[in-house]
C-alpha positions as CSV (number, residue, x, y, z in Angstrom):
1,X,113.8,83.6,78.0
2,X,112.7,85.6,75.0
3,X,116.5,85.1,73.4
4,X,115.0,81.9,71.2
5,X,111.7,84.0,70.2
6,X,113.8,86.9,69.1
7,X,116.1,84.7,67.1
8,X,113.4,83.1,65.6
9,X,111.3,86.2,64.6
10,X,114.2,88.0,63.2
11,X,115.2,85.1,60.7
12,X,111.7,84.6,59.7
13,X,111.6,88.6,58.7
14,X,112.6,88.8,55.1
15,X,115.9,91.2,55.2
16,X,115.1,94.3,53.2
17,X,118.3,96.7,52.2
18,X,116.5,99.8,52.9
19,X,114.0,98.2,56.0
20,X,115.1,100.0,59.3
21,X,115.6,98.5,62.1
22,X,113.2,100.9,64.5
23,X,110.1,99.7,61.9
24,X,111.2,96.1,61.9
25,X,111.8,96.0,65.6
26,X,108.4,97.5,65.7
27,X,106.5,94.8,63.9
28,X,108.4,92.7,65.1
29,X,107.0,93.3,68.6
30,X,103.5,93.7,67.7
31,X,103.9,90.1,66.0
32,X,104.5,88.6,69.5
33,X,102.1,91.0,71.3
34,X,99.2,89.4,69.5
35,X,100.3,86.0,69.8
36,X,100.8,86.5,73.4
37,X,97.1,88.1,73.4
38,X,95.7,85.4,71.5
39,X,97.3,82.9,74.5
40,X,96.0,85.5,77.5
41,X,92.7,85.1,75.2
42,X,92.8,81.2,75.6
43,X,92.6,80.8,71.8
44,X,94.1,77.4,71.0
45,X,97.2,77.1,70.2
46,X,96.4,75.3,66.9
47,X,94.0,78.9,66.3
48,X,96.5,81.5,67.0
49,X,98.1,81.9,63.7
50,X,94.4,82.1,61.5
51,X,93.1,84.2,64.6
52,X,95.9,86.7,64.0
53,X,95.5,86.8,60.4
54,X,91.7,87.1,60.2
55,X,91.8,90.5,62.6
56,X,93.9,92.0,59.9
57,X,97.3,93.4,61.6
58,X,98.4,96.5,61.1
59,X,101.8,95.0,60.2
60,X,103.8,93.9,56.6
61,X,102.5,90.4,55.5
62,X,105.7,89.0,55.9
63,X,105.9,89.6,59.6
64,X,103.7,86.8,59.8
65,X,105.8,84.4,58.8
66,X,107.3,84.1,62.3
67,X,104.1,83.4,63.4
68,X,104.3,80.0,64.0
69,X,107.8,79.9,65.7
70,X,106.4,83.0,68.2
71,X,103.4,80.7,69.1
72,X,105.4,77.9,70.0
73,X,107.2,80.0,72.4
74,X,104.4,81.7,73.7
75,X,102.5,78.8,74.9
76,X,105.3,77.2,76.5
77,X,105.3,80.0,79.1
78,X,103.5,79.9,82.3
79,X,100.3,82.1,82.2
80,X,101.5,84.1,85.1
81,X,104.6,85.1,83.0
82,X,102.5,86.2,80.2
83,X,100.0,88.0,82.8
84,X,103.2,90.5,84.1
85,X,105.8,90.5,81.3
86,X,104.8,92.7,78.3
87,X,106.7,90.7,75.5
88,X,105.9,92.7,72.4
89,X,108.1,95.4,74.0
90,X,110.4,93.4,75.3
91,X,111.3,91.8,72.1
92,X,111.3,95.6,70.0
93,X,113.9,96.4,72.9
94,X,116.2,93.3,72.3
95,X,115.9,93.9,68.6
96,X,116.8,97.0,68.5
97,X,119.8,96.1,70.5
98,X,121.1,93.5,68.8
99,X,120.2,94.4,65.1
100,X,123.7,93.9,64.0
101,X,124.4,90.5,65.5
102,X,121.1,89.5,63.9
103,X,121.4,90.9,60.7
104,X,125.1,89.0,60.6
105,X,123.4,86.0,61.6
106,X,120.8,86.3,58.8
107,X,123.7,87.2,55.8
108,X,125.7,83.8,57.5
109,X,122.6,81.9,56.9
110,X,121.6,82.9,53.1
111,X,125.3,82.5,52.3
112,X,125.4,78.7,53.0
């Protein structure tokens, strides 16, 4: 369910050689928490992104590239889901777990 969003964030994070993965997998979860907020919040859709950006995140600018993708899969879930599924720490967990797969992923994709 959040395999897509988790993909998605991940190759919209810039790589860094010296970023770890706990702090990426961090913002990378409060990305998602917002947008999931923002949805719970019944901003529209169209909203989310500016909404997010005008309450000043705590996180690096560049987090908020994956913005967009993390909407689209937000809003396609059923309110209910969103309601019981905590999704920002759900994605920091797959992240952390699959960091290497990702990061191969990511070295495939600037390499073609």
């Amino acid at each position: 369910m959040i395999r897509l969003a988790l993909v998605a964030a991940l190759l919209a994070a810039p790589a860094y050689a010296a970023e770890k993965k706990e702090e990426s997998c961090k913002y990378q979860g409060q990305v998602i928490a917002a947008v999931q907020q923002a949805r719970l919040d019944k901003i529209k859709q169209a909203d989310v992104a500016q909404t997010i950006l005008d309450s000043e995140p705590d996180w690096p600018e560049q987090y908020s590239k994956a913005i967009p993708q993390l909407t689209a899969h937000i809003y396609s879930l059923r309110k209910r889901d969103l309601r019981n599924t905590d999704f920002g720490a759900l994605l920091e967990q797959q992240c952390l777990e699959n960091w290497e797969q990702i990061q191969s992923m990511k070295k495939q994709l600037q390499s073609s």
